[in-house]
C-alpha positions in Angstrom: 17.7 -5.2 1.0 15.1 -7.4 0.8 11.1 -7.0 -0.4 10.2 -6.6 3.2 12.5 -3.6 4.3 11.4 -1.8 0.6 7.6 -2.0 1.5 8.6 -0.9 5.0 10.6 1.9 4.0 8.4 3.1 0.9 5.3 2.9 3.3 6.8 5.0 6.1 9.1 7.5 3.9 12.0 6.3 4.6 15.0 5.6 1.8 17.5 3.7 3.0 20.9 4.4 1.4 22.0 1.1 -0.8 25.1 0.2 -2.3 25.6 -1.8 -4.8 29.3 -3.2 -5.0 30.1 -3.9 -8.7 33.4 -5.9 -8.8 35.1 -5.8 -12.8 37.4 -8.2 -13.8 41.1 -7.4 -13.9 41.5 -6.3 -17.2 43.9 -8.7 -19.0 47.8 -8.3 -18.4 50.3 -9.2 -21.2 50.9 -12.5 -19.2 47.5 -13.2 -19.6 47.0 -12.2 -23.1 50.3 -14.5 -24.6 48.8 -17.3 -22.2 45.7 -17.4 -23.7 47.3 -17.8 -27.4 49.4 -20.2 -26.3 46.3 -22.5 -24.9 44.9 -22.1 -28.2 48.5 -23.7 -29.8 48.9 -26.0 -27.1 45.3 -27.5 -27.5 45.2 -27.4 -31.5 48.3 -29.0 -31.5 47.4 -32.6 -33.7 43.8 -31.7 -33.7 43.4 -29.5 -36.1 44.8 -29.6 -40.2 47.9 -28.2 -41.3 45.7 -25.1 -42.8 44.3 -24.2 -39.4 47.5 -24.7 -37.6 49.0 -22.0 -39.9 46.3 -19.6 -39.3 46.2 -20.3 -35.6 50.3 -19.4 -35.8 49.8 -15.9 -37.9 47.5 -14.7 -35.7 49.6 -15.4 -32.7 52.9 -14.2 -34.0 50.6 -11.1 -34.8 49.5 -10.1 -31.0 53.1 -11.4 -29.6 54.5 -8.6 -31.8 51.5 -6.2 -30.6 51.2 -7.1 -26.8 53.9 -5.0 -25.9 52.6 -2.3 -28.1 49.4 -1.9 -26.9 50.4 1.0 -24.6 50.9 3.0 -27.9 47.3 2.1 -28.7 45.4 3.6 -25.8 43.6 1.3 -23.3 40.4 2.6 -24.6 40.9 2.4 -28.1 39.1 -0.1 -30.5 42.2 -1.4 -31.9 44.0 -2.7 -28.3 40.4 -4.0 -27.5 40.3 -5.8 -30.8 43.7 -7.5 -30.2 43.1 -8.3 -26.5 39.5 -9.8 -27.6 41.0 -12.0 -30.1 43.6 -13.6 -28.2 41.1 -14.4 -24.9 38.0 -14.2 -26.4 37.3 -14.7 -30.2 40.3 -17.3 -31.7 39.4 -19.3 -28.2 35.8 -19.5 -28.9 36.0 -20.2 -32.7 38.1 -23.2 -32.0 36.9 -23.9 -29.5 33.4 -24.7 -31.5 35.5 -26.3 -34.4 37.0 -28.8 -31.7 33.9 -30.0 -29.9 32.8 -31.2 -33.5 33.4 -34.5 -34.5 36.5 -34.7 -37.2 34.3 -36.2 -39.7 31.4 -33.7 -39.7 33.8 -30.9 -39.4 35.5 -31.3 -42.3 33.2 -33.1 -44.5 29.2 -31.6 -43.8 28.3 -28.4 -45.6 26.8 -26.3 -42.6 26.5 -23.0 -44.0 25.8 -22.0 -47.5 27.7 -25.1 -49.0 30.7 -24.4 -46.3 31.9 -27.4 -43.7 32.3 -25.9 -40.5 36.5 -26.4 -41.3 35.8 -23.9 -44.8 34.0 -21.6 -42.0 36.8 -21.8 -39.1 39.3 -20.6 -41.8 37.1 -18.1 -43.1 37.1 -17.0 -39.4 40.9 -17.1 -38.9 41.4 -15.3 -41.7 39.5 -12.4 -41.2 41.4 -12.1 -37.8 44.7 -12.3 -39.1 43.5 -9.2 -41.5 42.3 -7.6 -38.8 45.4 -7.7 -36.5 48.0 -7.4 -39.4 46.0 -3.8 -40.1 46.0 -2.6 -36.5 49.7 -4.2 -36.7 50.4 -1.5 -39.8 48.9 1.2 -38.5 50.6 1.4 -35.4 54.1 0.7 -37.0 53.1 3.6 -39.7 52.7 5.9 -36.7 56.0 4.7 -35.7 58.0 5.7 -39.0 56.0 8.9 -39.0 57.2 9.6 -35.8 61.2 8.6 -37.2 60.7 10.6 -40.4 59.6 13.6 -38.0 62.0 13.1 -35.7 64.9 12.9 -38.4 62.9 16.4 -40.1 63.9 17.7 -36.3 67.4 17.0 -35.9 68.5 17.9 -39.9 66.7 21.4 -38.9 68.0 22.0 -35.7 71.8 20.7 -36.7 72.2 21.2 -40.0 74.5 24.2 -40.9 72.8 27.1 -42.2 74.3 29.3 -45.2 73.8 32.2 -43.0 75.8 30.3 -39.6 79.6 30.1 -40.4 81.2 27.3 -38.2 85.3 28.2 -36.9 87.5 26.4 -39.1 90.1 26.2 -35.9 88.7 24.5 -32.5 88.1 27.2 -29.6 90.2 27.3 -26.4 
């Protein structure tokens, strides 16, 4: 609708129905998820030091080991949002701003309270390794509690009781 047709209709009464059409994005599949980490590798590869390129690797062995777990997370929940956002948004976008630096500045130049921007990528990496390595634990700790429960189950359920006497010959 334009400015015209709203002065038209707001001066005669009218109120024309409007619809909006609000197209989201496809929300990430797994595909997309591993591809996006694997960009990452692929462009770091000889452009980044050894101490990056070992972060950069942690964090993606992290969210290959939780991509097909994120079902067990909920689609809502914090922690599959956290794990989706690193791997296509967050590790993308801080090397990607370590990259478009010249080698030399990176590495050398304090930036940031005495910190070259290289101290301040790792810094960065870091914390999203932690991040995904606790969201990693937690969900495999729901896992064993789920086994130890489980196991609880089947020892009450099949394990003889004093008061159940089992036929010493086989029935016919």
């Amino acid at each position: 609708m334009g400015f015209w047709q709203n002065l038209r209709d707001s001066v005669t009464g009218r109120t024309a129905e409007r619809e909006y059409e609000f197209e989201l994005p496809p929300a990430p599949t797994s595909a997309d998820i591993l591809s996006s980490i694997a960009d990452v590798q692929a462009d770091t590869t000889g452009k980044v030091p050894p101490i990056v390129t070992a972060r950069i690797n942690r964090i993606a062995n992290t969210v290959a080991v939780m991509v097909p777990r994120l079902d067990q997370l909920g689609g809502g929940s914090a922690q599959a949002h956290t794990v989706v956002s690193t791997a296509t948004s967050y590790l993308p976008e801080a090397v990607g701003g370590y990259l478009r630096l010249p080698r030399d500045f990176a590495d050398r130049r304090a930036v940031y309270k005495g910190k070259t921007s290289l101290m301040l990528l790792c810094d960065q990496l870091d914390l999203l390794g932690a991040t995904l390595d606790k969201i990693s634990d937690a969900v495999s700790r729901a896992d064993a509690a789920a086994l130890v429960a489980h196991g609880q189950f089947l020892a009450e359920k099949f394990q003889p009781s004093s008061s159940l006497t089992l036929p010493s010959e086989p029935l016919s």
